[in-house]
C-alpha positions as CSV (number, residue, x, y, z in Angstrom):
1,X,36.4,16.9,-28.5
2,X,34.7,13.1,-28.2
3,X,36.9,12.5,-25.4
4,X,36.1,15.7,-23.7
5,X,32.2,15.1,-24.1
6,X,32.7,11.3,-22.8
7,X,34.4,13.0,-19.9
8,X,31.6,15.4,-18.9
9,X,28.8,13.0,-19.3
10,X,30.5,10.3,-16.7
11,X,31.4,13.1,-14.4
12,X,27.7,14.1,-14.3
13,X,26.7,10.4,-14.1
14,X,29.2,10.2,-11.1
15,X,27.8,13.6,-9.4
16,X,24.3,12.2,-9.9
17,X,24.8,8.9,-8.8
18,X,26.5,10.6,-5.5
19,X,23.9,12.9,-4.7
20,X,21.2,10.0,-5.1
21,X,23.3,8.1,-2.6
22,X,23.6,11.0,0.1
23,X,19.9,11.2,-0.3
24,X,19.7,7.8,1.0
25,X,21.5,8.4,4.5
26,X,18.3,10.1,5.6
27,X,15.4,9.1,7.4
28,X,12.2,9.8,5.2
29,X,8.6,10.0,7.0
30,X,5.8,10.6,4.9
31,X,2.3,10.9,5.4
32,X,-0.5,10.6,2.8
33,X,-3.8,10.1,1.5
34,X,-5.4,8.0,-1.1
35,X,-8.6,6.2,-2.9
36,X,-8.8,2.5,-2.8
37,X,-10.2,0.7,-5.5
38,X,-11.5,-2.8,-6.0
39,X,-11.8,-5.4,-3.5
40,X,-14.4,-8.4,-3.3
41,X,-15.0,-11.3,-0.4
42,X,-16.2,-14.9,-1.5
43,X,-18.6,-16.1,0.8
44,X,-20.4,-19.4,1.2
45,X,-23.9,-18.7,-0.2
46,X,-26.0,-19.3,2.4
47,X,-29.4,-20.4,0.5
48,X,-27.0,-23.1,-2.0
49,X,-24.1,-24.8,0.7
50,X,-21.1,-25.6,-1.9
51,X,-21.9,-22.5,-4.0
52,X,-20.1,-19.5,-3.8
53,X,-20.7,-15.5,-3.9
54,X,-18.2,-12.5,-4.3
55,X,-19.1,-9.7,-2.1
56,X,-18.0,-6.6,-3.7
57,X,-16.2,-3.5,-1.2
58,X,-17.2,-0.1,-1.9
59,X,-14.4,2.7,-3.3
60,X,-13.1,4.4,-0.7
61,X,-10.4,6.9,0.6
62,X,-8.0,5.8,2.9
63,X,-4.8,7.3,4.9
64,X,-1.8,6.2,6.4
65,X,2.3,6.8,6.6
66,X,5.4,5.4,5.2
67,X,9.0,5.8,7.0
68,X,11.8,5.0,5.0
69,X,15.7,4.5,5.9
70,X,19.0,3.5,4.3
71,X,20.0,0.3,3.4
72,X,22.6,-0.4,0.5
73,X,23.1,2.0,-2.5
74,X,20.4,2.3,-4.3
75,X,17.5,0.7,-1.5
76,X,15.8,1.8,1.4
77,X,14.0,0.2,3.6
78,X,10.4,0.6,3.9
79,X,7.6,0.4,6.8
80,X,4.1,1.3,5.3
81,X,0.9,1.6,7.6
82,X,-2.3,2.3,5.6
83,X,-6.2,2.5,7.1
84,X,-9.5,2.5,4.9
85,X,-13.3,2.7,6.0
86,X,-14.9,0.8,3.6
87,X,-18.8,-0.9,3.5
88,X,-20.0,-4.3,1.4
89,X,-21.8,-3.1,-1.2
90,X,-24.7,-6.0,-1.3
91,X,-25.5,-5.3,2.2
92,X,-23.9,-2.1,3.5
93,X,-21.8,-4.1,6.1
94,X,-19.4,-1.5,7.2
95,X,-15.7,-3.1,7.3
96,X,-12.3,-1.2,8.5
97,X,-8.9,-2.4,7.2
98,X,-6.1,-1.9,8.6
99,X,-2.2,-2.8,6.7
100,X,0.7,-3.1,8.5
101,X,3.7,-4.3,6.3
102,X,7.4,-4.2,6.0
103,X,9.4,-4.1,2.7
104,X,12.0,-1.9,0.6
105,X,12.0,0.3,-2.3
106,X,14.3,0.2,-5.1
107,X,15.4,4.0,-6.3
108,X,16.3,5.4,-9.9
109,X,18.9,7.8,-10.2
110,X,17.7,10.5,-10.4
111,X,18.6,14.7,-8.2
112,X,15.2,15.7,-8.0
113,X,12.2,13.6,-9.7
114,X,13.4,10.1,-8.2
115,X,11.2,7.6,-9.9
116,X,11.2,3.7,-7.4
117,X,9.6,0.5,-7.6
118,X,8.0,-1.1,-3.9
119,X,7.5,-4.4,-2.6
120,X,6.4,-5.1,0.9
121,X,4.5,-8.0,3.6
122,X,3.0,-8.2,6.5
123,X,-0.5,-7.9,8.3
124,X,-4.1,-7.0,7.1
125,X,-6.5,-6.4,9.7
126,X,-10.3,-6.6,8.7
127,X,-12.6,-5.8,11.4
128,X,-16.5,-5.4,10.8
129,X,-17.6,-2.0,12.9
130,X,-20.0,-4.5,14.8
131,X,-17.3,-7.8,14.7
132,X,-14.6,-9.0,15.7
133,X,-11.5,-8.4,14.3
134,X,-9.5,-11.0,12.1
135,X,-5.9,-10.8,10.7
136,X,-4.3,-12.2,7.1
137,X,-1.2,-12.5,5.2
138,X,-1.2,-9.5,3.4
139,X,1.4,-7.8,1.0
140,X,1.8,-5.4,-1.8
141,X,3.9,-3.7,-4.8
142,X,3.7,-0.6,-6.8
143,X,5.8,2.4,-7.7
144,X,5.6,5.8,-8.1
145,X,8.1,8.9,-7.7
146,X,9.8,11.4,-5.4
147,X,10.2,14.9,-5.8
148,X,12.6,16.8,-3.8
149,X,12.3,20.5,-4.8
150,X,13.6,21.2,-1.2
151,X,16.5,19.4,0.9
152,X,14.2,18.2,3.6
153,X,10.6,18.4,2.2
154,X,9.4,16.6,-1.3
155,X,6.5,14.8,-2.4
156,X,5.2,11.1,-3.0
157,X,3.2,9.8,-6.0
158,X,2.6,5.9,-5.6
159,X,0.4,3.8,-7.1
160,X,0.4,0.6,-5.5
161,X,-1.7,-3.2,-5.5
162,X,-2.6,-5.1,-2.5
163,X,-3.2,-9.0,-2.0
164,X,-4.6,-10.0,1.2
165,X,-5.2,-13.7,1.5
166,X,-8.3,-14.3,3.1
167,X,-8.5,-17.8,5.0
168,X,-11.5,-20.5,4.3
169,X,-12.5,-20.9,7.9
170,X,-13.4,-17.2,9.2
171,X,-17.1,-16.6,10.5
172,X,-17.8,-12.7,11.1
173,X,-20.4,-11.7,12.8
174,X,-21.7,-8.2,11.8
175,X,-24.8,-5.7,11.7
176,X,-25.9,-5.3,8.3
177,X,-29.0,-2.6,7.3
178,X,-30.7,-1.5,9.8
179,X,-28.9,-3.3,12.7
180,X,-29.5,-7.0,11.8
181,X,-27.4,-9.7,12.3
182,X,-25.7,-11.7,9.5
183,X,-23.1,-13.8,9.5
184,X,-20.1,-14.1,6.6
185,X,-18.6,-17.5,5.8
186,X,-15.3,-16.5,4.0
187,X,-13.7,-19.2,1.3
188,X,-10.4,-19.1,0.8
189,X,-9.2,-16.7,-2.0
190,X,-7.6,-13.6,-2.4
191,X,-8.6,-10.4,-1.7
192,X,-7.2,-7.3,-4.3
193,X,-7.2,-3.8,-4.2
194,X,-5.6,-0.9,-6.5
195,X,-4.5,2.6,-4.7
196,X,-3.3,5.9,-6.0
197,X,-1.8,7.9,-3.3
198,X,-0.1,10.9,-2.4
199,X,2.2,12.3,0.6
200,X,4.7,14.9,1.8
201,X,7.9,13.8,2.6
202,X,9.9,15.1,5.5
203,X,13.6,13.8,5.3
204,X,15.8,13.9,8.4
């Protein structure tokens, strides 16, 4: 009877473990929404040279995409494209960031709830609405989980961190209240943020 039990419980492993893996041969494009938390910008205080301020970023939501594909059993990999409108808080400096990064996910075996840990890099594009636009090392890492109550549709729950290193030698040039002119002497230091999101996920 032990033997029998054994016996069923690998054979259940094994039917698991293949559907996870058939999963994996599709192409998964998923769009979502979010809320972005955290964020602040040293800056060279202007009135004290040497000294140095944080400029805090207000909470905002922000959208974007993921598309996943196979790689080997049990990864995928992973483009992620995310955009949030965000303002300094000090100042009301309105800022837009835009991620582009590259990366994989690493999947638990699971037939329908499929909990995965994320890691990614690439590109983080700041851009005050009245600036130019600058461009950092940016990556990130989270997890979250997959539901697939459906062959081709499921959903996304992710919570995920982003670093973006922010260079020592950027000037922007913005419009603060009111339409006045400022200027923003980054230091060098990093630049975190925290988001929840969620997505549907259309497998192909």
């Amino acid at each position: 009877m032990r033997r029998i039990v054994t016996l069923i419980g690998l054979l259940s492993l094994f039917t698991l473990s293949a559907n996870a893996e058939q999963r994996l041969k599709n192409i998964q494009v998923t769009p979502f929404a979010g809320f972005t938390m955290g964020g602040g910008i040293k800056i060279e205080d202007e009135d004290d040279p040497g000294q140095k301020q944080t400029l805090d970023l207000d909470e905002s939501a922000n959208y974007g995409f993921t598309v996943n594909w196979p790689s080997k059993y049990p990864t995928e990999w992973e483009i992620y494209y995310n955009h949030q409108d965000t303002k300094v808080k000090d100042d009301g400096v309105k800022l837009d960031i835009d991620t582009l990064q590259i990366g994989g996910t690493y999947l638990g075996q699971s037939n329908t709830a499929v909990p995965y840990f994320v890691a990614t890099a690439g590109a983080t594009r700041i851009a005050p609405k009245d600036g130019s636009s600058d461009y950092y090392f940016g990556f990130s890492t989270g997890g979250g989980w997959k539901f697939f109550p459906t062959k081709r549709i499921g959903l996304r729950l992710e919570g995920r961190v982003l670093g973006t290193v922010i260079s020592s030698d950027k000037t922007w040039i913005c419009g603060g209240n009111g339409g006045a002119a400022c200027s923003i002497q980054t230091s060098g230091n990093m630049l975190w943020q925290f988001q929840a999101n969620a997505g549907v996920v259309f497998r192909f």
